[in-house]
C-alpha positions in Angstrom: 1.2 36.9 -101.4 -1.6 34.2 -100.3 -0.6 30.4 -100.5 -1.5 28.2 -103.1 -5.2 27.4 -103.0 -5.8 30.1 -100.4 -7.9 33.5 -101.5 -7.5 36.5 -100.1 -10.9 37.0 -98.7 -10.1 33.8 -96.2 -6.8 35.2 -95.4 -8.6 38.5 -94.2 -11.1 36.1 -92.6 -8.7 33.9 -90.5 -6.6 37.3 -89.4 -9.9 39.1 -88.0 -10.4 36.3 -85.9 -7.2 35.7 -84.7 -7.1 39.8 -83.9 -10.3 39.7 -82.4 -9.3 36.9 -79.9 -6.1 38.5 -78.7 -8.1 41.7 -77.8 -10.3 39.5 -76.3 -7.6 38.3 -73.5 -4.7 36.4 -74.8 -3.3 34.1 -77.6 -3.8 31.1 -74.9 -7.5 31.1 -75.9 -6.7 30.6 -79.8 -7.6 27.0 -81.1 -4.5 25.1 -81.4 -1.8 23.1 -79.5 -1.4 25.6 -76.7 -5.3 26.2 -75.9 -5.4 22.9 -73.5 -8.3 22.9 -70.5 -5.5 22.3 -67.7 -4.1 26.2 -68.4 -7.2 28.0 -68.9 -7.5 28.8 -64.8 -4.6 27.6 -62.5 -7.0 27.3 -59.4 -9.1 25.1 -61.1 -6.4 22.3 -62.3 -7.5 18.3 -61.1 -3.8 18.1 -60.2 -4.1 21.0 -57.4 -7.6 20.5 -56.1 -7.3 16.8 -55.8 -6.3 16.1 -51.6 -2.8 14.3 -51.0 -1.2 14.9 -54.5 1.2 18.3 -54.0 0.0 19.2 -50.3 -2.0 16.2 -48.9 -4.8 17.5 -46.7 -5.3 15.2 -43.5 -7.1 15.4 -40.2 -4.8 16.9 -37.7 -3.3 14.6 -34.9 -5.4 14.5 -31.7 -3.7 13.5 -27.9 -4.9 12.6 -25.1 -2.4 12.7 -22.5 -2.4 12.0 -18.8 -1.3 13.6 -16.4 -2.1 16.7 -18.2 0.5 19.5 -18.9 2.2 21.1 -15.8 -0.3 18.8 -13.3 1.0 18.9 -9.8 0.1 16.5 -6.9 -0.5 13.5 -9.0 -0.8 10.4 -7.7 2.1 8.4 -8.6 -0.4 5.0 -8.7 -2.2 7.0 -11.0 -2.3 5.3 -14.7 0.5 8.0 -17.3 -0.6 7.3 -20.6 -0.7 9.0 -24.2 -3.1 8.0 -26.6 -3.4 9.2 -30.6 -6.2 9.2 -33.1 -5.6 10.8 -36.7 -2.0 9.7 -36.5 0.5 6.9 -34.7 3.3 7.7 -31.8 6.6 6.9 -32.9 8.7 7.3 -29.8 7.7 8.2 -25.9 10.3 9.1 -22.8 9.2 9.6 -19.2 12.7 10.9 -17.3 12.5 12.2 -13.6 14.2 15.4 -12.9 17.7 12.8 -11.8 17.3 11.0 -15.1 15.9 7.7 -14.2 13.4 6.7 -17.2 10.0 5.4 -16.2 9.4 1.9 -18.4 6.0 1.4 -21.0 4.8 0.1 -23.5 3.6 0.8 -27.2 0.4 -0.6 -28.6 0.9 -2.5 -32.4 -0.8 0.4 -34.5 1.1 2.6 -32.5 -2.2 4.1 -31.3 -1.3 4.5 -27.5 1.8 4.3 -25.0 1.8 3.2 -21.2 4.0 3.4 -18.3 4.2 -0.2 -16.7 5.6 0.9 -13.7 4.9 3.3 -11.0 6.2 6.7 -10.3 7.9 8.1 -7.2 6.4 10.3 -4.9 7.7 13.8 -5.0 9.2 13.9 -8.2 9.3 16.2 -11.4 8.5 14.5 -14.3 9.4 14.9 -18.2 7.0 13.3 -20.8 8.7 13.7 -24.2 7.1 11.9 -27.7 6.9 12.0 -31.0 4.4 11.6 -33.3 3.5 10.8 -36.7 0.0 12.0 -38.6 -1.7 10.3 -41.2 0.6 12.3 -43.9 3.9 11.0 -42.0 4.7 14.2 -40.5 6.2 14.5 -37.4 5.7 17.1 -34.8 7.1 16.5 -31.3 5.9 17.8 -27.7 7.8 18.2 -24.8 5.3 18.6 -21.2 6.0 18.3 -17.6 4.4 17.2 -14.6 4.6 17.0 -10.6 4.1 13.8 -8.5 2.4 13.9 -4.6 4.5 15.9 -2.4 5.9 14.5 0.7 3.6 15.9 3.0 0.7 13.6 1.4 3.0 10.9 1.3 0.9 8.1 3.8 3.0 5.1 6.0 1.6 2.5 7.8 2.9 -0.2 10.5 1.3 -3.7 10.5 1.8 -6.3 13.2 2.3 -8.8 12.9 5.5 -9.0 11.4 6.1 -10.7 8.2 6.7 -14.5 9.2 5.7 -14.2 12.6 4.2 -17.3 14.6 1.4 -16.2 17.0 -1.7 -17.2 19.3 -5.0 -17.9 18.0 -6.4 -14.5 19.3 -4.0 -12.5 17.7 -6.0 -9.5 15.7 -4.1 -8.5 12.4 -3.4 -4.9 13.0 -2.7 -1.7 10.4 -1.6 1.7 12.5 -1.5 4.3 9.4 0.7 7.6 9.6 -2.4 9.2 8.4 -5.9 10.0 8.8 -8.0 7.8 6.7 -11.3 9.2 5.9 -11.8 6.8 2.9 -12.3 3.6 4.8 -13.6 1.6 2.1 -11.2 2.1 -0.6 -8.5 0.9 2.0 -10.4 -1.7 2.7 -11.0 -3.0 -0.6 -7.4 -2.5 -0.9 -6.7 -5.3 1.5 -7.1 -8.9 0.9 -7.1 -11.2 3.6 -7.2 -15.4 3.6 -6.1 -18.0 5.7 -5.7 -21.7 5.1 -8.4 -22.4 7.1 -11.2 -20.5 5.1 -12.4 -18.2 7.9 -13.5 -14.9 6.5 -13.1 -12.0 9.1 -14.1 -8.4 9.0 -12.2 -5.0 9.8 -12.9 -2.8 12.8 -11.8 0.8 13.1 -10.6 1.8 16.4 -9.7 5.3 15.5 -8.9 7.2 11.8 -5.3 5.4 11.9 -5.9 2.1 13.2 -7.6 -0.4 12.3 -7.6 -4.4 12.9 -9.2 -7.5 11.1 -10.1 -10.3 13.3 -13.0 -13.8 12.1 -15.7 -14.5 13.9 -14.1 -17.5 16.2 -10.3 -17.4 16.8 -8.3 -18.6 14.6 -7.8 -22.0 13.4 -4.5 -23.7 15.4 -1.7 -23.9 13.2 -3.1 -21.9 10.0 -1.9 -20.1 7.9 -2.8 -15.9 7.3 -1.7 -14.3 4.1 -2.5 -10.1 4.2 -2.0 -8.3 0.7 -2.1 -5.1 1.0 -2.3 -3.1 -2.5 -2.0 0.8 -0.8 -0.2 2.1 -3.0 -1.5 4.9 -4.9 -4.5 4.5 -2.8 -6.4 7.8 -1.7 -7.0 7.9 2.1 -8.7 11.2 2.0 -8.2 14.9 2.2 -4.9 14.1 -0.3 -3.0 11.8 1.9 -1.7 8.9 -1.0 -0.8 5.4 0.3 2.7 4.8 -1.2 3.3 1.0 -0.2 1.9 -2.2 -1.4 3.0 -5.1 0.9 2.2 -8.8 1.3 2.2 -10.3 5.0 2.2 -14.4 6.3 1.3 -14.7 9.4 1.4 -18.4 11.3 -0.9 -19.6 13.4 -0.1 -21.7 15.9 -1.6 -24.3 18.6 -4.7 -22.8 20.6 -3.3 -21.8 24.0 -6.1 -21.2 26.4 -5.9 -19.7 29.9 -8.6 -19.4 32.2 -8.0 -16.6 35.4 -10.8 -16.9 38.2 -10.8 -14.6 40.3 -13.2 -16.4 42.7 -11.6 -20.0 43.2 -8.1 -17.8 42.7 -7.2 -20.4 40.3 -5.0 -20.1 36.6 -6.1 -23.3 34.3 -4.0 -23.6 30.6 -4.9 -26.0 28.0 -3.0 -26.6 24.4 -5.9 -27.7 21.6 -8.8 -27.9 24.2 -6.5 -30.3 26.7 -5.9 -29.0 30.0 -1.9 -29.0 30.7 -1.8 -26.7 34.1 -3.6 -26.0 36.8 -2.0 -23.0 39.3 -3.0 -21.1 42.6 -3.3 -17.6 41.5 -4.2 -14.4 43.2 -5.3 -11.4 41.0 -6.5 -7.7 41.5 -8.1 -6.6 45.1 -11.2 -4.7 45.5 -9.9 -1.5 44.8 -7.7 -2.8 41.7 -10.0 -5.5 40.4 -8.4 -7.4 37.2 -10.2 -6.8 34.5 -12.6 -9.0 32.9 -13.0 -11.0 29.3 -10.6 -11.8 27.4 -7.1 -10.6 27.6 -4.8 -11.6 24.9 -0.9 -11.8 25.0 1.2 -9.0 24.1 4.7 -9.5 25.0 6.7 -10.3 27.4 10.3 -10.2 29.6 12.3 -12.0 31.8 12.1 -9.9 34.4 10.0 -6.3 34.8 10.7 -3.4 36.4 7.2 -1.7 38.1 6.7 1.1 39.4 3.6 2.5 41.5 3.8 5.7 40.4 2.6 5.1 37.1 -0.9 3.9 38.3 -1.0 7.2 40.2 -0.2 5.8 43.9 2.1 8.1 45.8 3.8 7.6 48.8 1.8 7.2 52.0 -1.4 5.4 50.4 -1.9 1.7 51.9 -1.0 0.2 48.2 2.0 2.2 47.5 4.5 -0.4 46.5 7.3 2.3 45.1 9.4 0.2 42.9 10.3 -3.3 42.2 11.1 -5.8 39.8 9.2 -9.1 39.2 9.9 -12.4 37.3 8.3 -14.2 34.0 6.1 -11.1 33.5 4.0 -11.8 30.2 2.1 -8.3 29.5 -2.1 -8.2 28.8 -2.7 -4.9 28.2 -0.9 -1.5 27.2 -1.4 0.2 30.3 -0.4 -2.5 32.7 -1.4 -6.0 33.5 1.0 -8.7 33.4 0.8 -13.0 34.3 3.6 -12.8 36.3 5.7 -14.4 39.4 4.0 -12.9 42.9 5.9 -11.1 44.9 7.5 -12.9 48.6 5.1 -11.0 50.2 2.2 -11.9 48.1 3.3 -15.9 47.9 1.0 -16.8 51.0 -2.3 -15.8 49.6 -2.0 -17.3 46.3 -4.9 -19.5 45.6 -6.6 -17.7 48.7 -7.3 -14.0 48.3 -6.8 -11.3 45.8 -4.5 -8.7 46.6 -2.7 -7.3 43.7 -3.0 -4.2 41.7 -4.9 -6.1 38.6 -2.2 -8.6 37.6 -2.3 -12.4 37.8 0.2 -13.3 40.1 1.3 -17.2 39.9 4.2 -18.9 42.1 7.3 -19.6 40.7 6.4 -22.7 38.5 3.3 -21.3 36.7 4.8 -18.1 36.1 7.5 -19.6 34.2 5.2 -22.0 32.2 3.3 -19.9 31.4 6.6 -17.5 30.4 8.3 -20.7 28.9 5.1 -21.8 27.0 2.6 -18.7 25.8 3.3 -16.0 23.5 2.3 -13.7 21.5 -1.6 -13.9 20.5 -2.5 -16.8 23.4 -5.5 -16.0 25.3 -6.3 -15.5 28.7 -9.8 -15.5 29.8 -10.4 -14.0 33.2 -13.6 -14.6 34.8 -16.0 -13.6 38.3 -13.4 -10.3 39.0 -15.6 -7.3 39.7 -13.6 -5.2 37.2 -14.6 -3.9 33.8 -13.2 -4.8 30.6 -10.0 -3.2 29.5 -10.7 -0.7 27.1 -11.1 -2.0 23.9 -7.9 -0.5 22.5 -6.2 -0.9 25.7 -4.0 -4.4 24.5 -6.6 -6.0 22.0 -9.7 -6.1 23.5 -11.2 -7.2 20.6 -12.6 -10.2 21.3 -14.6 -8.5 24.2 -16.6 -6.4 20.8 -19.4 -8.7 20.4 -19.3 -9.6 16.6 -22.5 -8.3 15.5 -20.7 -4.5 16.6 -17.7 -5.8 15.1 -17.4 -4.8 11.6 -18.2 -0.5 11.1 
């Protein structure tokens, strides 16, 4: 029976429709409390399109890290870094294959990490981090990588010595283990001042050795600081430099020697005053001392020589066989000395040359001279018919005029 106030015709009305919308596709379509926008098509709700609501939707995390994943031979002076866009790092280990952890730091956004201190040479290397994207989700990545082998591991030797006091001609002097094609870059890895303001230049004797000498000698009783930033530093066909070393070297007063081989004289001065004047007698015709300047190397109490090792035998006029001398004070690599003359030798000094190159002095200027020059004094010998020393042959460098220098 209809309700109050309804007819039956509307009744018939209202149930068509509502039959006609069900075969349509479903009661949710009726007008009324349950036909709502937000249910009519699930992929089209604002709450599941809309990015960062139920599954945020955010650029995915980009690296950039160096050395690269499973690099070998890297240079250990080489910069090891990690850098993020799209997202932050929240943690970063370097370890070495025996556990020790390699030191760096984090940038404020968290945008980049970097080791601040080197790595070893030869060494297997673990680079673990973690980091967060722009969602905060975490993902974490574990890579490794190889440092230079030994084999490409590159030495060097550098006289003089760390705190050594030397002559005013001494050259500084860096013998490398290695070839060095890359001359430059070692260069410009070496800074060189003194107190005194005299710039110098380098000169390459061969592809290990090389030496670094001013214009003029030094200044007397200056002061040479070398800093020598190698490390890392690429000499060439792979070799690494693996050493960064700073070097004083003090100079001090300007010791002066002047050899003639014509008035068979020795003349010494300390800052430009003459303090010795000797009788000398130096190489003979077929030994003749050689000429320019000669600097001091080292030197010893007493020497043993031996005539065998300037390739005199037995049975030639100047075979000497063996013998020691006294207050020898070495000039070059392959032989000459200042030393005392032998007996034999005592009556000609100051008259005629007659040794195999050296300077031989009597008794009292061979020991001033032992007594009183060292290491990087100078002697200059002058009018001998012999050639200069081959360059490398003590340090002949002063015999390079300086316009050939520098190469």
């Amino acid at each position: 029976m209809a309700p109050e106030g309804w007819s039956t015709g509307r009744k018939l009305v209202l149930l068509g429709a509502v039959c006609a919308l069900a075969a349509g596709g479903g009661v949710f379509a009726a007008a009324g409390p349950l036909a709502h926008p937000t249910f009519a098509s699930e992929a089209a709700s604002p709450e599941r399109s809309t990015p960062g609501l139920a599954f945020p939707v955010v650029a995915p995390v980009r690296l950039d890290v160096s050395p690269a994943k499973a690099a070998t031979q890297v240079n250990p002076g080489a910069p090891v870094t990690l850098k993020v866009s799209n997202g932050k790092i929240e943690r970063v280990a370097l370890t070495s294959d025996s556990g020790g952890a390699v030191k760096g730091s984090l940038s404020a956004a968290g945008a980049s990490w970097t080791a601040s201190e080197p790595l070893k040479f030869n060494t297997r290397y673990t680079y673990t981090f973690s980091v967060l994207d722009d969602a905060g989700r975490k993902s974490n990545t574990t890579q490794s990588f190889t440092t230079v082998s030994t084999a490409n591991e590159a030495d060097a030797a550098i006289y003089p010595l760390d705190g050594m006091k030397v002559g005013v001609a001494q050259p500084l002097q860096i013998t490398f283990s290695e070839p060095v094609l890359n001359r430059d870059a070692v260069e410009k890895a070496i800074k060189i001042t003194s107190t005194s303001g005299q710039a110098g230049d380098f000169h390459w004797f061969s592809d290990t050795m090389v030496r670094y000498r001013p214009e003029s000698f030094w200044a007397a009783n200056s002061t040479i600081t070398m800093d020598m930033q190698l490390f890392g530093v690429d000499l060439g066909k792979g070799q690494i430099g693996n050493f960064n070393k700073k070097v004083t070297v003090h100079i001090g007063d300007k010791k002066v020697a002047i050899a003639d081989a014509t008035a068979h004289t020795f003349t010494a001065s300390i800052n430009d005053q003459q303090v010795g004047k000797w009788p000398a007698t130096m190489g003979d015709t077929r030994f003749p001392s050689a000429r320019g300047y000669l600097v001091f190397m080292e030197k010893y109490r007493v020497e043993h020589m031996d005539a065998s090792t300037i390739g005199l035998k037995p049975g030639d006029p100047a075979y000497y066989g063996q013998l020691d001398v006294n207050f020898a004070t070495r000039l070059t690599t392959s032989g000459e000395f200042i030393h005392q003359a032998t007996d034999s030798a005592m009556p000609f000094l100051g008259k005629a040359n007659l040794s195999h190159g050296c300077v031989g002095l009597g008794p009292d200027g061979a020991q001033w001279v032992f007594d009183n020059m060292t290491t990087g004094d100078v002697v200059q010998v002058v009018n001998t018919e012999g050639d200069f020393a081959a360059f490398d042959d003590g340090y002949g460098d002063w015999n390079i005029p300086w316009a050939q220098y520098a190469n």
